[in-house]
N, C-alpha and C positions, 0 to 999 in steps of 0.2 A: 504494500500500500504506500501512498504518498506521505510521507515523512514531513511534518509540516513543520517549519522553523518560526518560532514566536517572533516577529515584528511589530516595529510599533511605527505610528505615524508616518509617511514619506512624501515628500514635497520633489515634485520630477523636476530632473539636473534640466535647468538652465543653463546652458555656455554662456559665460561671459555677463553672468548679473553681479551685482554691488553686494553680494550678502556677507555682511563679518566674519572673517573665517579666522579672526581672533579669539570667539567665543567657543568655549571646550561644549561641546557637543553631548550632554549627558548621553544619549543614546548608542554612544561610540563605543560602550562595554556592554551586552546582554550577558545573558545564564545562559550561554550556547554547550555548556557543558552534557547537560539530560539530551541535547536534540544529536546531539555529536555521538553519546553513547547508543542511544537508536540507530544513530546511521551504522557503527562500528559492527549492532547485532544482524545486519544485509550483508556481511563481506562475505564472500565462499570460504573453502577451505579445499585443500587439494583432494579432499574427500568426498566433498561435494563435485568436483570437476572428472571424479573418476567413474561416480556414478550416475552423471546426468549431462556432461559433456555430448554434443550430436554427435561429434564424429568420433568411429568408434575406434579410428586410427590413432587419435591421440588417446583414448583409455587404451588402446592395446601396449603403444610406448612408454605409457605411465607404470603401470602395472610391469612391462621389461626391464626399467629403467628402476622399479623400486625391488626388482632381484637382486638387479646388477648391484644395491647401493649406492646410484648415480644420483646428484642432487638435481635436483630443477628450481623451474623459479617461482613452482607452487610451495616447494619444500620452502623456498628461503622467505615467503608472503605470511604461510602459516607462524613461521619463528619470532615474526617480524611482531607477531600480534601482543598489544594492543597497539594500535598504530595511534603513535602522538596526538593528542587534543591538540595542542595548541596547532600543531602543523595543517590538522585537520579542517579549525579554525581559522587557520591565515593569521595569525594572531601572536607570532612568532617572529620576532624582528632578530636579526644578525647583520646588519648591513654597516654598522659599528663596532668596535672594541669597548663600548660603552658598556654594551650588552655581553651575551644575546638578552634583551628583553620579551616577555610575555603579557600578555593582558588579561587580568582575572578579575573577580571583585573587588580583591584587595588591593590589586598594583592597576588603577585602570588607565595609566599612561606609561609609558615607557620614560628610559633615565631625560631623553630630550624632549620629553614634553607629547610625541604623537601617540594619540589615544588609539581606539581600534580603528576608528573608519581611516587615518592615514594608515599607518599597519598594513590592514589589507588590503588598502587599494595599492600601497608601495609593490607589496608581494606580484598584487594580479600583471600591476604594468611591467617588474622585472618579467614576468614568465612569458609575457605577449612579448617582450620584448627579444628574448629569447628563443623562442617560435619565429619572429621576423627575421631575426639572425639566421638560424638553421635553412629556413627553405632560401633562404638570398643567398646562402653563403653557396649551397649546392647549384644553385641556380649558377653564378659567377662564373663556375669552373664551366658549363655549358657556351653560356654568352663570349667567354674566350678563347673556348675552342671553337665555334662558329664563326667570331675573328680569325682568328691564327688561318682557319681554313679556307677562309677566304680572301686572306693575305700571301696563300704558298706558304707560312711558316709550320704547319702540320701537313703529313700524308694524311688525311683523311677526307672521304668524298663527301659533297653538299648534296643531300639525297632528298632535300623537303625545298625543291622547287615550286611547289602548287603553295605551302605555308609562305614563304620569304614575298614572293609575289601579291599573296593577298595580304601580307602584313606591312608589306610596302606603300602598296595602295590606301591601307589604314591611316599609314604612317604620315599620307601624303609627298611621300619620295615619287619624285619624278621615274618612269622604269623606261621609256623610250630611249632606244640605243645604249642602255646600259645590259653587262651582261649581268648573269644568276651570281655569280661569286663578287662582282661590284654592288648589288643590292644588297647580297648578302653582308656585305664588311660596314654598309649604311645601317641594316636594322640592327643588326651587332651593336656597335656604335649608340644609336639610341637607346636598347636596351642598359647597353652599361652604363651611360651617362644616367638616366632615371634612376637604376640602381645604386648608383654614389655621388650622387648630385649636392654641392654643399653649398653653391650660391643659386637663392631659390630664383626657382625658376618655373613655368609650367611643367608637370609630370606628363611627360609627350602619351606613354602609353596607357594611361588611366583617360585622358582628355581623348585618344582612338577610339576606346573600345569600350570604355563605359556610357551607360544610358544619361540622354540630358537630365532626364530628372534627380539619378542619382547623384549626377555633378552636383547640380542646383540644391540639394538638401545636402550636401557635405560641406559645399560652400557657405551654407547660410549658418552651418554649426562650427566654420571655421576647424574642418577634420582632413580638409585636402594638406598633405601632406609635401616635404620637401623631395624625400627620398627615402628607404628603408636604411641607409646609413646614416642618414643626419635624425630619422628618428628613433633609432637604437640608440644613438650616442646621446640626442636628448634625453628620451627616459632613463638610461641608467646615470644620465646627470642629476636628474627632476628625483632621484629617491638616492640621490647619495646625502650624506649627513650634512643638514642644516640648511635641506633646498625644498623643496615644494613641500608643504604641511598641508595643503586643503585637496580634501580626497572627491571633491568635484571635478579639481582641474585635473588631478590625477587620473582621474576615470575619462577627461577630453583627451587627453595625452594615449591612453589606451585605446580609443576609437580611428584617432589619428595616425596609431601606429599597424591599426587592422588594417587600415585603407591601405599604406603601404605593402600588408604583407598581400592583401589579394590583389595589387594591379602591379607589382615589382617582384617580391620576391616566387609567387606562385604565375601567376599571368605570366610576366615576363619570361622568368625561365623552363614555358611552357613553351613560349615563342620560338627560343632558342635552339629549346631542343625537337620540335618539329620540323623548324628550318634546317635543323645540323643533320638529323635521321631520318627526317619523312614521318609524314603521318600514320597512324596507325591503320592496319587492314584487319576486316573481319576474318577471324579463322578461328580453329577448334584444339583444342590442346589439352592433352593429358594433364590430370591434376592429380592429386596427394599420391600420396606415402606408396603408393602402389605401384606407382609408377617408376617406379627406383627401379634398376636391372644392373646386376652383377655381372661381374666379367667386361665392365665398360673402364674407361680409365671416367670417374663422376666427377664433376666440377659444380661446386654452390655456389651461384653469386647474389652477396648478400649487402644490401643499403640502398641509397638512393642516389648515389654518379654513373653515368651511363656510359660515359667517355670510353674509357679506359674498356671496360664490361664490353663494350659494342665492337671493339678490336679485338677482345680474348676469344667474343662469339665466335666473328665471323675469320680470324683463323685457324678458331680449333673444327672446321667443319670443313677447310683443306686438306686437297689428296694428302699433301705434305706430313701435317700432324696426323693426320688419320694412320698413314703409316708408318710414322715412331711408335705409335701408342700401339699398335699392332708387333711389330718388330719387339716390344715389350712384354708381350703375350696378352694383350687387350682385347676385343672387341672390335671398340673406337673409342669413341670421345662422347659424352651424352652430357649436356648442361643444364641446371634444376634452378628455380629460382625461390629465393628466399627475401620476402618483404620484396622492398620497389625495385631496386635493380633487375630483379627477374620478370619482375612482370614488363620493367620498359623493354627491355630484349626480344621479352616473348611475343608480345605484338608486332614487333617489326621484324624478327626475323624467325619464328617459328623456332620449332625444336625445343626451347628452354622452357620445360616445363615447372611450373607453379608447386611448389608443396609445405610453405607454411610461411606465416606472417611472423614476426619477430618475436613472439611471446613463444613458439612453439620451435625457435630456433633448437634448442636443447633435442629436444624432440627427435629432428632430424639427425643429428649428430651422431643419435643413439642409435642409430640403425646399424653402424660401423660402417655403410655403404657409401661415403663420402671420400675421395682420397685427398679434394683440395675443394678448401674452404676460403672462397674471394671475398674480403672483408673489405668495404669502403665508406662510409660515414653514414651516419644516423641510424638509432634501433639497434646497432650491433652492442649486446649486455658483453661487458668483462669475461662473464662466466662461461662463455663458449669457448674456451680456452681450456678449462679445467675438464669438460664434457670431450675435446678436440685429445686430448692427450692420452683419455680410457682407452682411443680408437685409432692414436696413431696419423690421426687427419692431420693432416698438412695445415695451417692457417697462413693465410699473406695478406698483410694491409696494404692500399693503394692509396692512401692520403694520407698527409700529413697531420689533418686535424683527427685523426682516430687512431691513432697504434694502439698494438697491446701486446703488454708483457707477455715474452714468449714467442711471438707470432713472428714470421719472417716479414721482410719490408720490400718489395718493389713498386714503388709509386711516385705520384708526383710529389714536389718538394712545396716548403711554404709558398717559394713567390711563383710556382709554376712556371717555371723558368724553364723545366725540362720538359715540357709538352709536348713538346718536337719526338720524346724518346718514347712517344706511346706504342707505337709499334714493334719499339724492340724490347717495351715493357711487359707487353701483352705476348710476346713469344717465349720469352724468359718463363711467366708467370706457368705457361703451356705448356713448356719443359719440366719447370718444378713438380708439376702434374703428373705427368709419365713417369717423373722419378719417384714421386709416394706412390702412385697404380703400385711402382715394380718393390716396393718397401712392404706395401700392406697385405700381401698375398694371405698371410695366414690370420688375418683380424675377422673372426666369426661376424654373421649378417645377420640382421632380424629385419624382414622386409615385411609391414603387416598387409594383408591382401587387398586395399581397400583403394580404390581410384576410381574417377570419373572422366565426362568429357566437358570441358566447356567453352562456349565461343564469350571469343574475347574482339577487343578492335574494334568496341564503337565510339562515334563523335558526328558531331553535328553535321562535319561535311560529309561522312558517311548516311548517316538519315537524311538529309537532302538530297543528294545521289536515290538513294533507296525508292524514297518515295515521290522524287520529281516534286522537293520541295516540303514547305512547312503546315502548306492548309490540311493536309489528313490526320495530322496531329492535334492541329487546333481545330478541329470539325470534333475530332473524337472528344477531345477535353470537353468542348462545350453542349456536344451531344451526352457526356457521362460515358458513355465506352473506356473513357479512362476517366474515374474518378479526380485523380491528381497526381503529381510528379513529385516523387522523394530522392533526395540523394543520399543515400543511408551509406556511412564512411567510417575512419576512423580509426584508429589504433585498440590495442586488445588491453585489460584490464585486470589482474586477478582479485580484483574488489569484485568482479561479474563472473559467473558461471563462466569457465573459457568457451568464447564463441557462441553462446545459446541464445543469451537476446538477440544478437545480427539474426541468427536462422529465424527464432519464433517469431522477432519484428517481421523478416521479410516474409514468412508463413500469413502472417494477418494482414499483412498491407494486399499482397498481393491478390488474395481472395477476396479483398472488397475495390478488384479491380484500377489499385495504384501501381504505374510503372516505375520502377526502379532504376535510378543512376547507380554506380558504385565504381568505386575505386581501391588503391592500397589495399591495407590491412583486412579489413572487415571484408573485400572482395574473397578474401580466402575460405572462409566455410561455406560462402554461397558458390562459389567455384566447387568446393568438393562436396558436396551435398545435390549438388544438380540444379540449383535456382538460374545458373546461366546456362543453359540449356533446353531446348524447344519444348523437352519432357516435363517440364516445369509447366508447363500449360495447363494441363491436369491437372496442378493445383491452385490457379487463377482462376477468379470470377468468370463468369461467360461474356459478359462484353468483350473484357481485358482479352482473352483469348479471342474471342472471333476477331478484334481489332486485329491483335499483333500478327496472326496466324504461323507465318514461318519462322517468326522472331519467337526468344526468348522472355519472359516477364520481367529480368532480371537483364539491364543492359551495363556490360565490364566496360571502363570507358579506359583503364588503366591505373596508374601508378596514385601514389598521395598526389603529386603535383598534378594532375589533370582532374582534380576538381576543377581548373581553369576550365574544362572540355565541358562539366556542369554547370557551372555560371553563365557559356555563353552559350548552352542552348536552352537554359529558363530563360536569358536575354531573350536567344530570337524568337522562343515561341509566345514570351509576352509583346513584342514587337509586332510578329504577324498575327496577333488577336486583337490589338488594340487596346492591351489594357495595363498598366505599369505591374513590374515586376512584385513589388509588393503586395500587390491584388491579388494576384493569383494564386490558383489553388497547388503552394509548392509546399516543401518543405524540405526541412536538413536533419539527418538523424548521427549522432554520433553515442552510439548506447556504452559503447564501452571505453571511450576515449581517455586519454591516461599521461599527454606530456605534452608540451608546452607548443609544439605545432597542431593538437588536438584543439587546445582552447580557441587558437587563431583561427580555424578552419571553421569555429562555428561564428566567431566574430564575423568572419567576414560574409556569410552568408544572414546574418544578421543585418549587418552594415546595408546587404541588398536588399532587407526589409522581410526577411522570409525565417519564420520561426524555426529554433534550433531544439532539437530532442536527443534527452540525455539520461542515462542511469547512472551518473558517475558524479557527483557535485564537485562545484568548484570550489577552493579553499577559501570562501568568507564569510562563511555562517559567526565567526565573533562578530562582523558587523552588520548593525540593522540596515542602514543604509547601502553598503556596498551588495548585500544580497540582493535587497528589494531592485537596486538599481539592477543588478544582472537576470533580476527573474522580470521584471516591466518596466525597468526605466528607460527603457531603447522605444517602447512601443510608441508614446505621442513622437519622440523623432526622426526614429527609423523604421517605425511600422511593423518592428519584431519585436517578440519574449525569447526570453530562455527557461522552457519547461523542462525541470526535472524529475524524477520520479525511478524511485528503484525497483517499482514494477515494471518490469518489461511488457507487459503483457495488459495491463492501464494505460502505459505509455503509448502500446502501437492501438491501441480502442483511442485513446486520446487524441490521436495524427487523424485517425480517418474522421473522429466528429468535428475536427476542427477544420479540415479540408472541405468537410462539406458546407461548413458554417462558410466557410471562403466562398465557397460558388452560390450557397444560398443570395449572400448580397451581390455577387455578380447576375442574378438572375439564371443562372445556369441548372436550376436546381427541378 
């Protein structure tokens, strides 16, 4: 049931009014203690995960792995319990030596004077702030390598002709008599520039490709932003000691810094990497645990840089390597993906099969069927290290901002200086390969039998292609054939059943004939479960299904970054309906969401005015105000909430009445 947190009075955040923000805020300390111990009695336990987990491939490796004596990261969740109040609360300041301070009854300010509502709005803006870092920072190494390649300073091809073109066009770059690698080094260029912009200026690709209205209400709240670098470096200015104390401006500062994360560091190096690889193609691909086969030399690639990933692919699927790896007594060569890197691969070039999201990395590990393990940044836990060593698996980092103890190193360096050497980095890394294959011969296998199939590689210009356009989309919405459009996302959680709400959310949405976006993580049990899959129809409403017919209910757009590919097809289909995005009957689900590009991702689907859905709360139940603000203080200026609820199962009944409430005032009902 819905966990409800005592509130008291709230007065919705005006940008930029004269109100005292010298006067201490009695409301800045509640009794969040009793609402916090409630939430702690929702957590699972790996007990719960072994007996009620969907997929029966991760109880089969739980259960292998609690023979073995091998820890995981439900062992280390369970150990972990009670999990800190105050952290729980947001209400845990260390941003000083002063401290660390907390806020209770008895201390209800910290040693510098900030009560809870700064506190936790300091915390929420670090971790936004931090989430705008991560996806910009991956995004940079894209937008440089689609420079560099379209400078001749990299071998690697420009294969997203049809994206550079149309981005160009956005861009307003002149493309008459210029060629594909000339455009390309132009929208490069833009991109970077918007990305580390310090002297303001217009954000060239937020003013492309976002809707006027949304300009127009960002504008008027003063939340257009300079650049994701100037506002990183703002915010963790604006919460260093003895700078911003008023948790209104603090909470503009965090709207500010969403804008950035969804038109620069997500959009942008969405751009990049379309124009660098080419758009993704519809196709079908083996998914989980089953899918593993012995006697291959196996390769995981595991994070979100594609760069490097996109060179290891496509020369380990060369007569060349194919016959070292053979000449070793292989096979060949067979590549698995793990969290985003696998899934950008898999789309573009087929073969790299999907088999777990980063919570279930361990998991994989455990099979012993791994001989090299491609680690590149974000989601990669410490702990695959210690799981990598039972089995002999090779590990190799390819960036600099991820090493890990233990692990071999061929990658780029901090200034990317070597980028040039991705080719001979990518062959090295394919050798190393061949050499654990010919190491690991005698490491026993547990492969549990359990795989599916699922079509992956959709995107707007894919359903436009498909269907000669956007009106059969928007006929169906406003006919009810499809209730409404979710994009159900997100990272995995062990405070949630692993993976059960993504599946029973998508089970209910689907049957009351909502079509599904998905991406990253949460793409994973709907992938090995069958919801991306035509056989999935069977478990759709009858509209939903006669509508889609050969399609799937459940549409894989790709990686975490191509939420981009979700935002601008709620854009066009609010476009070709006539009615602002915020009107529409949409929504964003992140049930199990869990770190700090998690929180952004529903910001900014917010920021476009479209309600965000969660089982997972965010750390500011100590304050009245910062909670209220993040559960309805967006809705008079952004035209979203943020509903929480650790019923999954409330939650997805909650989406569908509130979808319908949506079309109700559209008349659509």
């Amino acid at each position: 049931m819905l966990i409800q947190f005592e509130l008291k009075r709230y007065h919705h955040l005006k940008f930029g009014d004269n109100e005292s923000h010298h006067h201490h805020n009695s409301s800045g300390c509640n009794d969040y203690a009793t609402a916090i111990a409630e939430y702690r009695k929702s957590f699972a336990s790996k007990k719960d995960v072994i007996e009620q987990t969907p997929d029966p491939a991760v109880k089969d490796m739980l259960l292998h792995m609690n023979e073995k004596g091998i820890e995981t990261v439900f062992d280390r969740f369970d150990e972990q319990k009670p999990q800190c109040s105050f952290g729980l609360a947001g209400v845990c300041c260390k941003n000083c030596t002063m401290g660390p301070c907390k806020i209770t009854k008895k201390t209800p300010r910290g040693v510098c004077g900030a009560d809870a509502d700064v506190i936790v709005a300091r915390n929420l803006l670090r971790s936004i702030a931090a989430g705008v870092a991560a996806h910009g920072a991956r995004g940079r190494e894209c937008m440089l390598a689609l420079k560099y390649a379209a400078e001749g300073k990299i071998d690697i091809p420009i294969e997203g002709e049809a994206k550079i073109l149309a981005s160009a066009k956005a861009f307003g770059i002149e493309t008459e008599d210029k060629t594909i690698t000339e455009l390309a080094a132009l929208v490069a260029d833009i991109l970077l520039e918007d990305l580390s912009r310090t002297v303001p200026a217009p954000h060239k690709t937020l003013h492309a490709f976002a809707s006027k209205e949304r300009i127009k209400t960002w504008s008027d709240l003063d939340i257009i932003p300079i650049s994701p670098y100037h506002e990183v470096f703002e915010s963790l200015h604006r919460t260093s000691t003895g700078n911003d104390g008023y948790w209104k401006n603090l909470l503009k500062q965090m709207l500010r810094s969403g804008v950035a994360f969804a038109w620069s560091s997500v959009l942008g190096s969405s751009i990049a990497m379309d124009s660098l690889f080419g758009l993704p193609t519809r196709s079908t691909s083996k998914v989980n645990l089953g899918a593993l086969e012995k006697g291959y030399v196996n390769i995981a690639v595991h994070g979100h840089s594609p760069v490097l990933v996109s060179q290891i692919v496509k020369f380990g699927k060369t007569d060349e390597f194919i016959s070292l790896a053979k000449e070793k007594g292989a096979l060949g060569i067979k590549f698995y993906g793990i969290c985003c890197s696998g899934l950008s691969a898999m789309y573009r070039y087929g073969g790299v099969i999907p088999l777990s999201n980063a919570i279930g990395a361990e998991l994989v590990l455990g099979t012993g069927a791994l001989d090299l393990w491609v680690a590149d940044v974000q989601d990669v836990f410490p702990s695959i290290m210690d799981v990598a060593k039972c089995f002999k698996t090779t590990v190799v980092t390819t960036n600099d901002s991820a090493r890990l103890p233990g692990a071999e190193h061929f990658g780029y360096d901090h200034d990317h200086s070597n980028m040039d050497q991705t080719n001979a980095l990518a062959r090295k890394i394919l050798l190393r390969a061949i050499e654990s294959f010919a190491d690991r011969r005698e490491i026993p296998v547990h492969i549990p039998k359990y795989e599916a199939e699922a079509e992956v590689g959709f995107s707007l210009e894919y359903i436009n292609k498909y269907y000669g356009g956007l009106n059969p989309i928007v006929d169906a919405i406003k006919s009810g054939e499809i209730l409404g459009i979710i994009n159900l996302v997100g990272c995995n959680n062990p405070r949630i059943i692993y993976e059960k709400a993504v599946v029973e959310l998508a089970d209910i949405l689907i049957k009351n004939n909502i079509l599904i976006l998905t991406n990253g993580c949460a793409s994973f049990p709907l992938m090995k479960l069958g919801y991306c899959s035509t056989n999935a129809l069977e478990l759709a409403g009858h509209k939903l299904k006669v509508f889609l017919k050969d399609l799937p209910p459940v549409w894989h757009m790709g990686e975490c970054l191509d939420n981009a590919r979700a935002s601008a097809f709620f854009k066009a289909v609010a476009e070709a309906s006539g009615v602002a995005i915020k009107d529409m009957p949409y929504a964003f689900a992140s049930p199990e969401w869990s770190n700090e590009k998690g929180i952004c991702a529903a910001l900014s689907f917010r920021l476009l005015g479209i309600d965000s859905y969660h089982c997972v709360y965010v750390p500011t139940q100590g304050s009245d105000n910062v909670t209220e603000f993040m559960k309805n203080g967006t809705k008079d200026i952004l035209g979203s909430r943020m509903i929480v609820n650790v019923n999954h199962i409330e939650l997805a009944n909650q989406i569908v009445n509130d979808l319908k409430e949506q079309r109700k005032a559209l008349g659509w009902d």
